[in-house]
BAMIMAR-48891 format. One record per residue (C-alpha): x, y, z; chain. Coordinates in Angstrom, 1 decimal. Example, Ala and Ser with C-alpha at 12.3 -4.5 7.8 and 13.67 -1.06 7.14 Angstrom:
<atoms>
12.3; -4.5; 7.8; A
13.7; -1.1; 7.1; A
</atoms>
This chain:
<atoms>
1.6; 5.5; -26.5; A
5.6; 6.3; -26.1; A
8.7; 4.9; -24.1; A
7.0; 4.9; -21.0; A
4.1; 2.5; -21.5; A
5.0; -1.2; -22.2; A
2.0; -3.8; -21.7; A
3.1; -6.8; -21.3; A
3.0; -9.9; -19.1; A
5.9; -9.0; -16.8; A
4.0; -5.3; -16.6; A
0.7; -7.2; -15.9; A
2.6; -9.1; -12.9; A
3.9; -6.4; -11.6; A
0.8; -4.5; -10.9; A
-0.5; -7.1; -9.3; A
2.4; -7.1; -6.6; A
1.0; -4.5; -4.1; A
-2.2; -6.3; -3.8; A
-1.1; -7.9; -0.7; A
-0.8; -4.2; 1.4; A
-3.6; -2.8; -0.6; A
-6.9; -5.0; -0.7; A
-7.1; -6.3; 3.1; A
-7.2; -2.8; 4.2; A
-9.2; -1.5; 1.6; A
-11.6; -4.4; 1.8; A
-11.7; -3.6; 6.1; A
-12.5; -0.2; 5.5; A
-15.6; -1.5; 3.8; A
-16.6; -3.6; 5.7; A
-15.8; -2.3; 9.5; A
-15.8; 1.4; 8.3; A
-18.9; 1.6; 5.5; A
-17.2; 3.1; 2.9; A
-18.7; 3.0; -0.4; A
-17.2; 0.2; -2.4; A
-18.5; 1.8; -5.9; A
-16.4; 4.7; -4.8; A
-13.4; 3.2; -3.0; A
-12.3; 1.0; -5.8; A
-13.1; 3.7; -8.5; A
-10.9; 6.0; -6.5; A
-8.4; 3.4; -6.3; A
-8.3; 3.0; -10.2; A
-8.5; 6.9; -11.3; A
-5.6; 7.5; -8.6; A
-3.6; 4.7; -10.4; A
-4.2; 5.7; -14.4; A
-3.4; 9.4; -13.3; A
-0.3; 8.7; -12.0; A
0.9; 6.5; -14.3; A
-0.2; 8.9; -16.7; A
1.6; 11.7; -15.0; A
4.9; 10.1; -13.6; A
5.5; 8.2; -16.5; A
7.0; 5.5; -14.3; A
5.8; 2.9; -11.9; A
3.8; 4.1; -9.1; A
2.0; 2.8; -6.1; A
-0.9; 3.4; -4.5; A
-1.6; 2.5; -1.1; A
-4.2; 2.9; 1.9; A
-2.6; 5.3; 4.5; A
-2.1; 3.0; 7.0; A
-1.8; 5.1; 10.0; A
-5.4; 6.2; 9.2; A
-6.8; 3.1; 8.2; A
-5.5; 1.3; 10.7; A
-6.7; 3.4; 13.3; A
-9.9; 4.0; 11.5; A
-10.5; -0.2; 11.5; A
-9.4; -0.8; 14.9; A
-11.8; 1.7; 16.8; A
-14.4; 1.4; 13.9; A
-14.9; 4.4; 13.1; A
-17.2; 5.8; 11.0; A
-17.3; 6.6; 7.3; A
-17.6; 10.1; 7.7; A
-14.6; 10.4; 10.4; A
-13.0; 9.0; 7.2; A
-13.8; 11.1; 4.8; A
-13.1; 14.2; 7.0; A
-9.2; 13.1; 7.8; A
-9.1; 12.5; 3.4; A
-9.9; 16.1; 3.1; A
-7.9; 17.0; 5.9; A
-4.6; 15.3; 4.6; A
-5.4; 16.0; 1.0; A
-5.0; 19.8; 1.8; A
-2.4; 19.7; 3.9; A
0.0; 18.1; 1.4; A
-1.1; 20.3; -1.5; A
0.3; 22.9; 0.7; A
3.3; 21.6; 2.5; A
4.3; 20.6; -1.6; A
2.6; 23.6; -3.7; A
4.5; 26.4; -1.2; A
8.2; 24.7; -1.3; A
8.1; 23.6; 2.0; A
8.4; 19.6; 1.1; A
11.9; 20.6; -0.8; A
13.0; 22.1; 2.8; A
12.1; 19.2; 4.5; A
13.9; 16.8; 2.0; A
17.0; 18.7; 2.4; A
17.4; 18.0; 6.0; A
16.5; 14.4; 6.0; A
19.7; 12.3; 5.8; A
20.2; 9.3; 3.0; A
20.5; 7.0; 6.7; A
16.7; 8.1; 7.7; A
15.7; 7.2; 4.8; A
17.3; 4.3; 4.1; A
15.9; 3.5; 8.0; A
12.9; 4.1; 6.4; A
12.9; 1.8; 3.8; A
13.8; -1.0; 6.4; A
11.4; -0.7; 8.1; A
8.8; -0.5; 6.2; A
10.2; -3.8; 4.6; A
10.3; -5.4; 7.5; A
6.4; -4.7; 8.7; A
5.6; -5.7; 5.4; A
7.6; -9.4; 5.8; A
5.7; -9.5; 9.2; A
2.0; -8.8; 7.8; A
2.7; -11.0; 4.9; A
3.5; -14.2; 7.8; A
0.8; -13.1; 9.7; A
-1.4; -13.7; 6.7; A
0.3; -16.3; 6.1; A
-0.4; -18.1; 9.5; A
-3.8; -16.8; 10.3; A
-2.9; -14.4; 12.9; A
-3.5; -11.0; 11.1; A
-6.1; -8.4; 13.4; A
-7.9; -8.4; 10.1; A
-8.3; -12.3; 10.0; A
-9.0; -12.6; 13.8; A
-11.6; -9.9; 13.5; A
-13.4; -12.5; 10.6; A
-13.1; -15.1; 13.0; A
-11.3; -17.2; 10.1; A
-8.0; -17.7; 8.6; A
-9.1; -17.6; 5.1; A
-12.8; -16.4; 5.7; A
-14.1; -16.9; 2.1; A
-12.9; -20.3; 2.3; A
-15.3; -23.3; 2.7; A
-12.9; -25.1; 5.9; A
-10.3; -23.6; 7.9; A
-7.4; -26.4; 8.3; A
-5.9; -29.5; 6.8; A
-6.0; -31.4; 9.8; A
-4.3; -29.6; 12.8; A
-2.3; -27.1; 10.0; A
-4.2; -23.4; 9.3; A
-5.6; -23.6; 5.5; A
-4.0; -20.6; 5.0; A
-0.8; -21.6; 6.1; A
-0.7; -24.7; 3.6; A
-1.3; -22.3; 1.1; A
0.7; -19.5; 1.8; A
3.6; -22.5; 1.8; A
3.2; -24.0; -1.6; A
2.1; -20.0; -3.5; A
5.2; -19.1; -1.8; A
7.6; -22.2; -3.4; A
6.1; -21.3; -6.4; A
7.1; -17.4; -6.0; A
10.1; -18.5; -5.2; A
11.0; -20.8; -8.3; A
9.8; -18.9; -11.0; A
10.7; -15.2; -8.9; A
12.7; -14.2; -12.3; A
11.3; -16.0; -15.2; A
10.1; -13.9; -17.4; A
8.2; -16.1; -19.5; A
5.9; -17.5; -16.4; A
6.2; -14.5; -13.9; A
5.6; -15.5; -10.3; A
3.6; -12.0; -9.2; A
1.1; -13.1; -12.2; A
1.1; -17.0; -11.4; A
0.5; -16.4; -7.7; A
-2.6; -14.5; -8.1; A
-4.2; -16.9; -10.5; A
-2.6; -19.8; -8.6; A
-4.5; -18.6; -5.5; A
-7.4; -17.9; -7.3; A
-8.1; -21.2; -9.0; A
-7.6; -22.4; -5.1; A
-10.0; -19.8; -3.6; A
-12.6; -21.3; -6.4; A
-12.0; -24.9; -5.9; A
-11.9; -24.1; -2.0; A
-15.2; -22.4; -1.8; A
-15.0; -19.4; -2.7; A
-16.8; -19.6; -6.0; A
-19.7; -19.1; -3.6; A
-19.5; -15.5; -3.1; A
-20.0; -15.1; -7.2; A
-23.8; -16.3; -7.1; A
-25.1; -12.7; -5.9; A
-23.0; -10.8; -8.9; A
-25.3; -8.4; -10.8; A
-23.5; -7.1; -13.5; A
-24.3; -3.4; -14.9; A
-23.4; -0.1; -14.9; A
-22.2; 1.3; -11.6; A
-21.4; 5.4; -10.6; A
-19.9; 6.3; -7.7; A
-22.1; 8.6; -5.5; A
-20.9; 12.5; -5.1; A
-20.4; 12.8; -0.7; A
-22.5; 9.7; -0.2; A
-22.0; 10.2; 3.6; A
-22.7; 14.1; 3.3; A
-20.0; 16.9; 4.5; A
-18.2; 16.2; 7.9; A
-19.5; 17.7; 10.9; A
-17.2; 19.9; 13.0; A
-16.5; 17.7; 15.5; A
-15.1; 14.7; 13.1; A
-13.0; 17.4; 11.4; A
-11.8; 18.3; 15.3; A
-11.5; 14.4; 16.2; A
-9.5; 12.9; 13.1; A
-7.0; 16.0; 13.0; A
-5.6; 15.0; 16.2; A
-5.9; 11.6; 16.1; A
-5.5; 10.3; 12.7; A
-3.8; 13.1; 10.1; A
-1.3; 14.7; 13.0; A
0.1; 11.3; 13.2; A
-0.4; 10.2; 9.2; A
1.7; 13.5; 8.4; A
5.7; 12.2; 9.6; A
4.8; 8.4; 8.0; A
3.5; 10.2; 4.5; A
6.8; 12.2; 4.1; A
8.8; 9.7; 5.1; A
7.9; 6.9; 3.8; A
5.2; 7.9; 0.5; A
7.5; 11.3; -0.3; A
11.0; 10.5; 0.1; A
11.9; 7.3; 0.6; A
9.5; 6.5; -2.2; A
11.3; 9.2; -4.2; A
14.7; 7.9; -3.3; A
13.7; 4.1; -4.6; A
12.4; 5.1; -7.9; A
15.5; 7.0; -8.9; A
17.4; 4.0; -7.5; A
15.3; 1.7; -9.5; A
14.3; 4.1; -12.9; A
17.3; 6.7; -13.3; A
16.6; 9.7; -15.7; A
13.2; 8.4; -16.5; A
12.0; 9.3; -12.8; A
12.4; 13.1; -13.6; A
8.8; 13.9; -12.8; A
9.1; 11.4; -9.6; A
9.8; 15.1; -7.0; A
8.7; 15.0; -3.5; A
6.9; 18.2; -4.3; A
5.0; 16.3; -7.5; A
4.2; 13.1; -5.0; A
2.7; 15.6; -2.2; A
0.7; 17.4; -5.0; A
-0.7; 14.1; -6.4; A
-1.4; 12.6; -3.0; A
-3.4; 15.6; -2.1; A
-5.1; 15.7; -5.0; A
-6.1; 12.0; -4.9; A
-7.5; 12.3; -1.5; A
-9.4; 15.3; -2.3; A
-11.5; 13.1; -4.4; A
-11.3; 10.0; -1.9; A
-13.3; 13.0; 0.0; A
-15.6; 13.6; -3.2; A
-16.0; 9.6; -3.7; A
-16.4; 8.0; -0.2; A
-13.0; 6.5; -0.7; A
-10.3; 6.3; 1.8; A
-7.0; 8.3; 2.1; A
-4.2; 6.9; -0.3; A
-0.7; 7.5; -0.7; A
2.6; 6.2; -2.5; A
4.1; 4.1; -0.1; A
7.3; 3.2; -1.2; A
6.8; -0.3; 0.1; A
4.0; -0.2; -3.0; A
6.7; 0.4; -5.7; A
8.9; -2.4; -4.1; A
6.3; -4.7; -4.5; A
5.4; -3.6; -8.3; A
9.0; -3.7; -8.9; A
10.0; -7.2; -7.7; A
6.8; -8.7; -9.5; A
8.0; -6.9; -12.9; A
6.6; -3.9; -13.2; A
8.8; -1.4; -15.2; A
7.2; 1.1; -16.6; A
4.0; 3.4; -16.1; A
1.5; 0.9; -18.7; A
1.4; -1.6; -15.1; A
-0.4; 1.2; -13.8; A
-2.9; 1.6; -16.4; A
-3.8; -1.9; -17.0; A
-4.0; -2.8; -12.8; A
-5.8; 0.6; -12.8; A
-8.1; -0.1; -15.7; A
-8.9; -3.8; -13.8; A
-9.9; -1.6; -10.5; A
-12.4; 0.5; -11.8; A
-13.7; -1.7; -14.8; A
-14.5; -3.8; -11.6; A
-16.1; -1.0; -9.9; A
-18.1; 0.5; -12.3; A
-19.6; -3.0; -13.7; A
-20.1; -5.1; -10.2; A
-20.8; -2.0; -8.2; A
-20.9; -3.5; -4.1; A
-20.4; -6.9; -6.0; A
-16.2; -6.0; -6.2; A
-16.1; -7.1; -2.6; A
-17.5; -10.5; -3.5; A
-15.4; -11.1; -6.7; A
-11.8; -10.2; -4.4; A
-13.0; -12.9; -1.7; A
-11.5; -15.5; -4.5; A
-8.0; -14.3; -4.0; A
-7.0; -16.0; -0.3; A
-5.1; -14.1; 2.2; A
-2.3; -15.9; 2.5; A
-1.9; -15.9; -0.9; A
-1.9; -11.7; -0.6; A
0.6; -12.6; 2.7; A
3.3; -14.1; 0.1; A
3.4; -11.2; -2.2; A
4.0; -8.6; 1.1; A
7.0; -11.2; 2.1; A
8.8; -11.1; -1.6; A
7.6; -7.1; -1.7; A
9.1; -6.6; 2.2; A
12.2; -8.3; 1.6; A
12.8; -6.2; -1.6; A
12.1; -2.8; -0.3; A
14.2; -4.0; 3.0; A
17.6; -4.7; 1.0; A
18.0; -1.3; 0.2; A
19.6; -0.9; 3.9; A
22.6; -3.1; 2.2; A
24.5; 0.5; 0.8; A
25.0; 1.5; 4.0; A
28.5; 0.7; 5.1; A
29.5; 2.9; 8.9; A
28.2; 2.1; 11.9; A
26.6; 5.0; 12.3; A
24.5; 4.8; 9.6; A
23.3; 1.1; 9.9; A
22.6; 2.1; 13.8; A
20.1; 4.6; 12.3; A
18.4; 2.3; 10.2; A
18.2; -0.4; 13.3; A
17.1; 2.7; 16.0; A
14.4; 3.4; 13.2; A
13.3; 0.2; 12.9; A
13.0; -0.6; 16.5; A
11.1; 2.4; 17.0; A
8.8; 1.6; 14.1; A
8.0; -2.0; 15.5; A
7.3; -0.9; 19.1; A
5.5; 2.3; 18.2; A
5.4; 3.2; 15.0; A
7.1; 4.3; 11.7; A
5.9; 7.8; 12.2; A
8.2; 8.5; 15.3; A
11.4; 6.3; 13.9; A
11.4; 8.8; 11.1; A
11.3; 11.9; 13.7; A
14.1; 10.1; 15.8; A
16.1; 8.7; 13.3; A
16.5; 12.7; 12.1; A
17.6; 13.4; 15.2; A
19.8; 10.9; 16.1; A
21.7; 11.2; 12.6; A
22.1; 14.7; 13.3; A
23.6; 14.2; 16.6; A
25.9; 11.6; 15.0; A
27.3; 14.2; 12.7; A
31.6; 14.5; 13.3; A
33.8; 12.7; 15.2; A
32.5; 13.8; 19.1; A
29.9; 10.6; 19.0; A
30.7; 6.7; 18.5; A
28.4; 3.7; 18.2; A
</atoms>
């Protein structure tokens, strides 16, 4: 299939790296949100075959987490989410088919994004302990450190915690052996424990078949959700996306691909982003990006080329199409702490990128950002991390 499809073992590990960002939110938008699993999953797979097909490198695909987030903590409604997927869809096919993404990456300096990058590291780590420990909102809102699991705790110590502790010793010890690649033996480490554990359980109401996604399943939008999910969900979606999935996910995979990342344009990523939630619209999916914490992840695990996106997309919507609503029961196997140790190893990767920058200035950008991004969130450290760098520019201002 060419130089930029390799299916290997290391490829197969390293699309399995993300799961720990993508699946609990994905899996909480089903389940708090109703959206259609059929469609979410097989949205999920198409977005990840067409870009490897198009990008011809490694490339993530995530839940926008400003939106989901949002959307799961106020429990909104599926068709709040399908209206803020068309609404983000269109706005970055035109902010990237009329030029104006190459304006904005012109003015954003290598600091911001390297700010960025930090930060988004850095949530990750702290979303893959709180899996780890039990503490995550999504786990509190189950009522259950590893709900799928048949008992919470080995004696006064979380379940979750006991295994997010011996999957991550493992990760750790075999974090660059190629022949036994940790990504690949975490997963099926955790999922011969979710089995033995109790989660087997979940499998006895699989009906195998032949599963389509429905076309609008939750009809058109009315007015007011279009009103509703501009302001509060895609206004503040927008600054995160084109910092974070445009950018500094730009930025990384030249860093990490060279010359083969030719295609890898913030005006190609807004296009494909918009597209892809177009048909999260047409599906009943949910909004997606290319978070760049998503290719850190793929990276660390192995992933080097474009055929990890076809075989982790080809799993996704296999899976959809033959379990249908069963998908949800079959990812129950895979424990959350388990999906908390790959966000740690992904976090820490993406995070180290802050190690080129050498003045004060610029590492005080990265830190304002990241404070900013913890407290509030990642959307406003980008806006003030361009505005602080520019104020930092000459000799006038000291840190």
């Amino acid at each position: 299939m060419g130089s930029g499809y390799v299916f290997n073992r290391l490829e197969l590990a390293g699309s399995l790296g993300d799961l720990g960002t993508l699946l609990p939110m994905a899996i909480a938008m089903v389940l708090v949100c109703g959206l259609d699993p059929v469609g979410t999953f097989a949205g999920i797979g198409l977005f990840y075959l067409l870009a490897g097909w198009y990008f011809r490198v490694t490339m993530p695909v995530q839940p926008m987490k400003v939106i989901g987030a949002y959307a799961i903590g106020a429990s909104l409604s599926a068709g709040q989410l399908q209206a803020s997927a068309l609404l983000v869809g269109t706005l970055l096919l035109f902010i990237g088919g009329t030029g104006i993404m190459d304006h904005i990456r012109r003015i954003v300096p290598l600091n911001v994004i390297r700010g960025v990058q930090l930060s988004t590291g850095v949530l990750l780590m702290a979303k893959g302990v709180s899996f780890m420990s039990g503490t995550s909102s999504f786990q509190v809102m189950q009522g259950a450190v590893e709900p799928a699991l048949a008992f919470q705790s080995l004696g006064p110590v979380p379940i979750s915690l006991v295994l997010g502790i011996v999957v991550g010793m493992v990760t750790f010890r075999f974090l660059d052996n190629t022949r036994y690649p940790a990504g690949l033996l975490a997963v099926v480490i955790g999922a011969g424990a979710g089995m033995v554990l109790g989660a087997f359980r979940s499998l006895a109401g699989l009906t195998p078949g032949l599963y389509f996604p429905n076309m609008l399943p939750f009809g058109v939008p009315s007015a007011a959700d279009f009103g509703f999910v501009f302001l509060t969900l895609v206004l503040p979606q927008l600054p995160m996306t084109l910092g974070n999935a445009v950018i500094a996910n730009a930025d990384l995979s030249h860093q990490y691909f060279g010359g083969k990342s030719v295609r890898v344009t913030p005006r190609a990523l807004c296009m494909s982003m918009g597209l892809a939630n177009l048909g999260a619209f047409v599906l009943g999916g949910m909004p997606m990006c290319h978070g760049a914490g998503g290719l850190a992840a793929h990276y660390r695990f192995g992933a080097r080329t474009a055929g990890s996106n076809l075989m982790i997309g080809a799993v996704f919507l296999v899976l959809a199409l033959v379990f249908g609503p069963g998908i949800m029961d079959l990812f129950a196997l895979l424990p959350l702490s388990v999906l908390g140790v790959l966000l740690v190893f992904a976090g820490s990767q993406l995070g180290l990128t802050v190690l080129d920058m050498r003045t004060r200035k610029d590492l005080f950008v990265c830190l304002l950002i990241l404070s900013i991004a913890w407290s509030i969130n990642l959307a406003a450290g980008f806006l003030a991390g361009i505005a602080v760098s520019k104020m930092l520019v000459g000799e006038k201002i000291s840190v």
